[in-house]
C-alpha positions as CSV (number, residue, x, y, z in Angstrom):
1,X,0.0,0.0,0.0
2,X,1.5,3.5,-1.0
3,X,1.9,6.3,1.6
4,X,-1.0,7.9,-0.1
5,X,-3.6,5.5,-0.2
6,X,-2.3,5.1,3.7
7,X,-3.1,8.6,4.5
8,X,-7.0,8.4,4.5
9,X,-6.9,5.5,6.8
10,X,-4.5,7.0,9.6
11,X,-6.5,10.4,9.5
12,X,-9.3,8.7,10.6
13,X,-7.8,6.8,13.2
14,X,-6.1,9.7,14.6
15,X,-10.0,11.8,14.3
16,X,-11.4,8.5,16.4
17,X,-8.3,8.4,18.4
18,X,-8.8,12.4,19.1
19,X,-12.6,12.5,20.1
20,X,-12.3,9.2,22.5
21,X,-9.9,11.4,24.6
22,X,-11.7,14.7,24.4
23,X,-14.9,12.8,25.4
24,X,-12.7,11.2,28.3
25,X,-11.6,14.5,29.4
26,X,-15.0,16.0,29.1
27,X,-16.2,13.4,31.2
28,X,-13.4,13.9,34.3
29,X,-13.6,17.7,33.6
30,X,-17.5,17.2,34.6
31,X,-17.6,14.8,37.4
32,X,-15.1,16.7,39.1
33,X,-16.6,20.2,38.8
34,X,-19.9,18.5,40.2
35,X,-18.1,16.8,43.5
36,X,-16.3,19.8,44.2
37,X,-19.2,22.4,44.2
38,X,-21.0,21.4,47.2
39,X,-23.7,23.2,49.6
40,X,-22.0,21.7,52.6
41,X,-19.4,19.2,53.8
42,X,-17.2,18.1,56.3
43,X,-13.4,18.6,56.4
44,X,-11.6,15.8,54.7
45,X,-9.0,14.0,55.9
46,X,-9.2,14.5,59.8
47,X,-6.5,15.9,61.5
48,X,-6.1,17.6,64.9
49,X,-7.9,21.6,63.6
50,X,-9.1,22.2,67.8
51,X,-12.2,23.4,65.7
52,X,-15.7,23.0,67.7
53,X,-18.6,22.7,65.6
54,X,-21.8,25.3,66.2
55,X,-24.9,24.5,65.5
56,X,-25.0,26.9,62.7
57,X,-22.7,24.9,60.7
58,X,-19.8,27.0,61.7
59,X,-16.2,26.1,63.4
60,X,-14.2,27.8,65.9
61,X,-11.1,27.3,67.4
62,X,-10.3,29.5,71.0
63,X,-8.0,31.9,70.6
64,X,-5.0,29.9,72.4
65,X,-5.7,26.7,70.2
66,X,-5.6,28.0,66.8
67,X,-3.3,27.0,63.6
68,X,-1.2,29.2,61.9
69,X,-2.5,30.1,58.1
70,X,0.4,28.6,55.8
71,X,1.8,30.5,53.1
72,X,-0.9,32.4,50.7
73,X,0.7,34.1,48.0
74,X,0.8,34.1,44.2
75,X,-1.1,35.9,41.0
76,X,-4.1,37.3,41.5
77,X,-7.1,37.0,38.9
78,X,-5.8,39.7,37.0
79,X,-2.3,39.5,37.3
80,X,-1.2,41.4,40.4
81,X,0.9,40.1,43.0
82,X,-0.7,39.1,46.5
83,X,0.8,38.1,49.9
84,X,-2.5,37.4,52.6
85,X,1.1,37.8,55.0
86,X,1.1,41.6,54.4
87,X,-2.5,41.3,55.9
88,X,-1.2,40.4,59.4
89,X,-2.8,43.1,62.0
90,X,-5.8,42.6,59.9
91,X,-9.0,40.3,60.1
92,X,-8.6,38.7,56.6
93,X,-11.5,36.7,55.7
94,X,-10.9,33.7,53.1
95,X,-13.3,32.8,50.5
96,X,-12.5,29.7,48.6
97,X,-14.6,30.1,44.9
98,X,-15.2,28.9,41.4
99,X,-17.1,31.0,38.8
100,X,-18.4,27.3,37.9
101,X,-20.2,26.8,41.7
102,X,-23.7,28.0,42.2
103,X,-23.8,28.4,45.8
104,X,-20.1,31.0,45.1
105,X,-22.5,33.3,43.3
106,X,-25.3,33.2,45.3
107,X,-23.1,34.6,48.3
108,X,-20.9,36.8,46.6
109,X,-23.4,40.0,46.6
110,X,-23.3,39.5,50.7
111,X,-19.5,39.2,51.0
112,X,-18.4,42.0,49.0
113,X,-21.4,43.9,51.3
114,X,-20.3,42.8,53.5
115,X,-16.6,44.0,53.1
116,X,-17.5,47.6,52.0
117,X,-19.2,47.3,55.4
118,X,-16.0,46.5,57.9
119,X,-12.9,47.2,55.9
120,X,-12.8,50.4,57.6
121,X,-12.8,48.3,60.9
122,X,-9.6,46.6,59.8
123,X,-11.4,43.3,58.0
124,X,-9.8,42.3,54.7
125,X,-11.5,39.7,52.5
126,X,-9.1,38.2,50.2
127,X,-10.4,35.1,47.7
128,X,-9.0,32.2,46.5
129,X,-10.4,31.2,43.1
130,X,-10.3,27.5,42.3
131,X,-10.9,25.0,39.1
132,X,-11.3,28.1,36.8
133,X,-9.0,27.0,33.9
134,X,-8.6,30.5,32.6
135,X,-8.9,33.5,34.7
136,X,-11.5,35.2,32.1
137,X,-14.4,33.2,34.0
138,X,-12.9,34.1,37.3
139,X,-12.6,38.1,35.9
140,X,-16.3,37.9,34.2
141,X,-17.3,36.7,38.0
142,X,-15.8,39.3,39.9
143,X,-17.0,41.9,37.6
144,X,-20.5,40.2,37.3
145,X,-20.9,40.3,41.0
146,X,-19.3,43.5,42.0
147,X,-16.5,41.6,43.7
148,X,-14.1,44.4,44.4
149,X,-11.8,42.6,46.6
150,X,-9.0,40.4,45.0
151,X,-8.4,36.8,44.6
152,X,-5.4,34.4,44.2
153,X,-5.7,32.2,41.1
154,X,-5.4,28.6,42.4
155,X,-6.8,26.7,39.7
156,X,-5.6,22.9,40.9
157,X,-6.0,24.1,44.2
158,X,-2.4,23.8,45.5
159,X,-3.2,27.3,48.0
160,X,-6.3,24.2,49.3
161,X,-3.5,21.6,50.4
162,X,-1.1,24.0,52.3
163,X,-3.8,23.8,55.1
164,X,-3.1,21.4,58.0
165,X,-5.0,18.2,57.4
166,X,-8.7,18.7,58.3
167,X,-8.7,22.4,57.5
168,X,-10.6,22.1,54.1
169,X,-12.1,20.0,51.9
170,X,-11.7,20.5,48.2
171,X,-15.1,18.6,47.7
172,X,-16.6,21.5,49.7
173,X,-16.6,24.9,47.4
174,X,-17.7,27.9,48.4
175,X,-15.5,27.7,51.8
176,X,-14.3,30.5,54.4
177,X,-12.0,31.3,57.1
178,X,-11.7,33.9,59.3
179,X,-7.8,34.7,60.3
180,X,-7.5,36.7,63.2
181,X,-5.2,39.5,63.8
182,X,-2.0,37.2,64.3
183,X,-3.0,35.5,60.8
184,X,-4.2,32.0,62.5
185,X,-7.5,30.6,62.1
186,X,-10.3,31.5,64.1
187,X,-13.4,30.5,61.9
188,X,-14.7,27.5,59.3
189,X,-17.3,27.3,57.4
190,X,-17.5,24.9,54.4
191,X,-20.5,25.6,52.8
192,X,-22.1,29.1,51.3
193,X,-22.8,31.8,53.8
194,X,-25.9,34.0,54.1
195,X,-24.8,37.8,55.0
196,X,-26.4,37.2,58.4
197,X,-23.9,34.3,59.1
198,X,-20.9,35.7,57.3
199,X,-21.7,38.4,60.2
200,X,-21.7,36.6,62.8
201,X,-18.8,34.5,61.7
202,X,-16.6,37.4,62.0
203,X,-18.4,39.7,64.8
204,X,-16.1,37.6,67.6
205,X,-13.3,37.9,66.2
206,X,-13.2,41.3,65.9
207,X,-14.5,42.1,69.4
208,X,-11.5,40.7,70.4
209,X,-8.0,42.5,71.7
């Protein structure tokens, strides 16, 4: 058989070959967006967090138990550098986000409310955008919603697993913390937040001295 009459055949294969693995990767791209956006969850993997669950569904940790935030720092959405460490002295408030989640744009009105709200009181909110593969979702998001705070670009959710074992669960998006004013965690919640809980998530900790 010549290399021409050859040709024909391989193209095809190559076109079969080609939408098998596109249908494969469609198929892992979906069933992994629909187990990480969650309404709720629990934290994954155990692990000693001194975190005492409330009846509203969020977690505290007293102020002489708490775990130190790791290392948050990279690219933002739209390019600018971020360090959540030059937040320190600050309450920083965590929000863990996909343009892709439901629940993360139900809330988003009532967090960046609630930011205009308290930023003059020394709160910084500060997201963490995850499983976007681009960061034109993420940026139509933000600008969608108002969102005027900024976000790190985490988009295999390495910033997720630099948290001590039982702090999150990447099953469980929309997610948020509360760091206090020595950057360790004080507040958990892993499911979306009304503006009345968000609230009251944060009220204690910045009633404290």
């Amino acid at each position: 058989m010549s290399a021409a009459s050859s040709a024909p055949l391989c193209s095809t294969t190559w076109i079969r070959s080609r939408r098998a693995a596109l249908t494969t990767v469609g198929a892992a791209v979906a069933a992994l967006l629909l187990s990480a956006c969650s309404s709720g969850g629990t934290s994954g993997g155990g692990g000693n967090t001194n975190f005492v669950m409330g009846k509203d569904g969020i977690a505290t940790a007293d102020k002489g138990e708490r775990a130190a935030a790791p290392d948050l720092s990279g690219k933002t959405v739209d390019g600018k550098q971020l360090d959540v460490a030059d937040y320190k002295g600050k309450i920083v408030v965590l929000n863990v986000w996909g343009s892709w989640c439901p629940p993360c744009r139900a809330e988003a009105p009532d967090f960046e409310k609630v930011f205009q709200d308290l930023k003059g009181q020394g709160v910084q909110f500060v997201g963490i955008n995850t499983r976007d593969t681009s960061t034109s979702p993420a940026r139509a998001f933000e600008k969608q919603y108002g969102v005027s705070y900024q976000s790190l670009y985490d988009p295999t959710g390495k910033l997720m697993l630099r948290f001590g074992k039982g702090t999150l669960n990447p099953q469980a998006i929309p997610s948020t913390l509360v760091l206090d004013r020595d950057g360790k965690i004080a507040a958990r919640s892993l499911s979306a937040l009304s503006e009345e809980k968000l609230r009251k998530m944060i009220s204690p900790v910045l009633a404290e001295k």
